[in-house]
Each structure stands twice: as structure tokens, then as C-alpha cells.
C-alpha positions as CSV (number, residue, x, y, z in Angstrom):
1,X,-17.0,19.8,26.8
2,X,-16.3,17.8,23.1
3,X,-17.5,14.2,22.6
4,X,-14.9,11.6,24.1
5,X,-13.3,10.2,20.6
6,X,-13.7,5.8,20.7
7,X,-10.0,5.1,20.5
8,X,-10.7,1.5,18.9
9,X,-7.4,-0.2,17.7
10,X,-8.4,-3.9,16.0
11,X,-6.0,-6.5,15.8
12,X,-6.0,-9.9,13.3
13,X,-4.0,-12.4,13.4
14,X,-4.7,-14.8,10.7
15,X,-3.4,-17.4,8.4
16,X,-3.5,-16.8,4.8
17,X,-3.5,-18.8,1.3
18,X,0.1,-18.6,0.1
19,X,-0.9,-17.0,-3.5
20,X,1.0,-14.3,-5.7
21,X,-1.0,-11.7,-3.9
22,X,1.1,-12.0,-1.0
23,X,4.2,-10.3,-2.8
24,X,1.9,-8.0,-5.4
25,X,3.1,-4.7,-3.6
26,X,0.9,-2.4,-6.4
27,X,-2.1,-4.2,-5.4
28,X,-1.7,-4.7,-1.4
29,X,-1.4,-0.8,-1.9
30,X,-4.6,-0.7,-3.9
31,X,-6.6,-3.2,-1.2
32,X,-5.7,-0.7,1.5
33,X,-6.8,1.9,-0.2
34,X,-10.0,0.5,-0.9
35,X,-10.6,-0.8,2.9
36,X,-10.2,2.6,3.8
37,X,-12.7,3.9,2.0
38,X,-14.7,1.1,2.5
39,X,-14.7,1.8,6.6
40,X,-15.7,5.2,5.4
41,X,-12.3,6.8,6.4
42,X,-10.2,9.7,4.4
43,X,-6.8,8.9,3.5
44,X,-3.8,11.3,5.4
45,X,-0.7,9.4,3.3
46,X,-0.9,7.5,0.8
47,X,-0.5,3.2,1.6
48,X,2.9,2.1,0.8
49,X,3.9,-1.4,0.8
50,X,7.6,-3.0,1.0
51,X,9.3,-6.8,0.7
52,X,12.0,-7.5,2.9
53,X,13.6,-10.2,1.7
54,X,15.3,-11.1,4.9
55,X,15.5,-14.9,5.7
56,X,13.1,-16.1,8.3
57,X,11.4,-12.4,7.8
58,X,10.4,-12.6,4.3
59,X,7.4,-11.0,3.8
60,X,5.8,-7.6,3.3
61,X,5.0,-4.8,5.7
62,X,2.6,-2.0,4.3
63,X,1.3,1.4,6.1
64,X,-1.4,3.8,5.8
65,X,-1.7,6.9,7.9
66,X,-5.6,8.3,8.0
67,X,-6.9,11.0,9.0
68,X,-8.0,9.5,12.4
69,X,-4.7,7.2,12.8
70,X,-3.1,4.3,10.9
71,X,-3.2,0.8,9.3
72,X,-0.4,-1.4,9.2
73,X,0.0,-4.9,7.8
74,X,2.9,-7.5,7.8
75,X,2.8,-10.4,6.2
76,X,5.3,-13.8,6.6
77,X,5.6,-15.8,3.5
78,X,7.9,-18.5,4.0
79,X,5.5,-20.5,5.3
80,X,2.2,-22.2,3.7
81,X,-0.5,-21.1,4.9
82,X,1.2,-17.4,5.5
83,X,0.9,-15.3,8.3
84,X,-0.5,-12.0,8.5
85,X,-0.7,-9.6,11.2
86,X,-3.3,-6.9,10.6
87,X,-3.7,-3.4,12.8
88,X,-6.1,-0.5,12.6
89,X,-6.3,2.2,15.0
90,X,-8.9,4.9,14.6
91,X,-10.6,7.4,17.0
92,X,-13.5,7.0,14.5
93,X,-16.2,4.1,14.1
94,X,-15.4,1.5,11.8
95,X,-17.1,-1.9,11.0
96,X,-14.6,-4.8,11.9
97,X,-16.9,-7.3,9.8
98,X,-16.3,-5.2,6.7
99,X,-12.4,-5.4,7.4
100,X,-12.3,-9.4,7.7
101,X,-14.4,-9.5,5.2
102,X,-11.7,-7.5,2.8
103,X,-8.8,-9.7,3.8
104,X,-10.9,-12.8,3.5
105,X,-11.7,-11.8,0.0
106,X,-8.2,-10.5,-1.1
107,X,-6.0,-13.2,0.7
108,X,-8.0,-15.9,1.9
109,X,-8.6,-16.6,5.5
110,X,-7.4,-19.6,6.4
111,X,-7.8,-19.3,9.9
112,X,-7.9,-16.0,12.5
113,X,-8.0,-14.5,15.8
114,X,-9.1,-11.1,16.4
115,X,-9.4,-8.4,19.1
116,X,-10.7,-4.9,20.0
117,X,-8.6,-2.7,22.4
118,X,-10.7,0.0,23.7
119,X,-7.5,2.6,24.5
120,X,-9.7,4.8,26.1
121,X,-9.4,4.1,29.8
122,X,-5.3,4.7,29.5
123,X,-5.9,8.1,27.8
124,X,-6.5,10.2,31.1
125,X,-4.4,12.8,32.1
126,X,-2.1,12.5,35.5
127,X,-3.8,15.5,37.9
């Protein structure tokens, strides 16, 4: 029988400084590439970040697919301090103190709330 994979999906909620970096699509790109290799994970496709510039939804919304699941990332600008909403699922091990510490760095934590869902108790199979 194989190892049972960790199923770990980590979820942020935080408030961010409202700088240029929140609309800099090139270089929320760049910081998601870098987090991923900085969790020690392999890239599946490539990050790509959009602006919607939707009222009362303006912000941007960025994806990443890895090898062992996804990243995904919205942020609300129209508001000071922003809001971000931050999601990475991975059957592999990752450091979630090395992933605040990247959006702390990059945006500026103004304030956050975080959580671990351990998906592996829904992943059984019906018998």
C-alpha cells in the first residue's frame, strides 16, 4: 500500500498596505513564482495574474497550478488597507511560515487570519 498523501490546503485572510504592488501584474506573477520554489514545489502552469476592473470588485485574481495542486490569490483594492485572500492546496509538505513570510515582505501584512484544512478525512471512498 502507497503513503497516504497530507492533503493540506492553507488559507489567509489578511489586510494589506495599499501600494503599486497591488496592480503590478508582471511582478505578483514573479512573487508566485518565487513562493513556489521557495516551498520547494515544481511549477505545472505557469502563474498568471489579471485586473478586473469591476466596481466594488476591483482588484486582481492570480493562479498557479503545481505539480501537487494550485495557488490562487485575489486581492480588493478599493479599500485602504486592501484585502487579500490567499489559498494553497498541496498533497505535498510545505512551510506556512515561509508563505506569510513572502506576503508579509511583498505586500505588507497589515493584519491576518490563517487556517490549515487537513482534507484528508473527506477523501475516503463510499464502500
Amino acid at each position: 500500500m502507497s503513503p497516504l498523501l497530507e492533503h493540506k490546503h492553507y488559507i489567509i485572510r489578511a489586510s494589506v498596505k495599499h501600494t503599486k504592488a497591488l496592480q503590478d501584474l508582471e511582478l505578483i506573477e514573479e512573487w508566485m513564482k518565487e513562493l513556489i520554489h521557495s516551498i520547494d514545489m515544481k511549477i505545472l502552469i505557469d502563474p498568471v495574474a489579471v485586473y478586473c476592473d469591476k466596481e466594488n470588485n476591483k482588484g486582481v485574481t492570480a493562479i498557479a497550478a503545481i505539480e501537487t495542486s494550485h495557488l490562487a490569490l485575489h486581492i480588493w483594492d478599493e479599500i485602504d488597507p486592501a484585502v487579500m485572500q490567499f489559498d494553497l492546496y498541496s498533497c505535498k509538505q510545505f512551510d506556512e511560515s515561509i508563505v506569510l513570510k513572502s506576503i508579509d515582505d511583498t505586500f505588507g501584512l497589515v493584519e491576518h487570519a490563517s487556517m490549515v484544512l487537513a482534507r484528508d478525512p473527506f477523501l475516503s471512498t463510499n464502500q
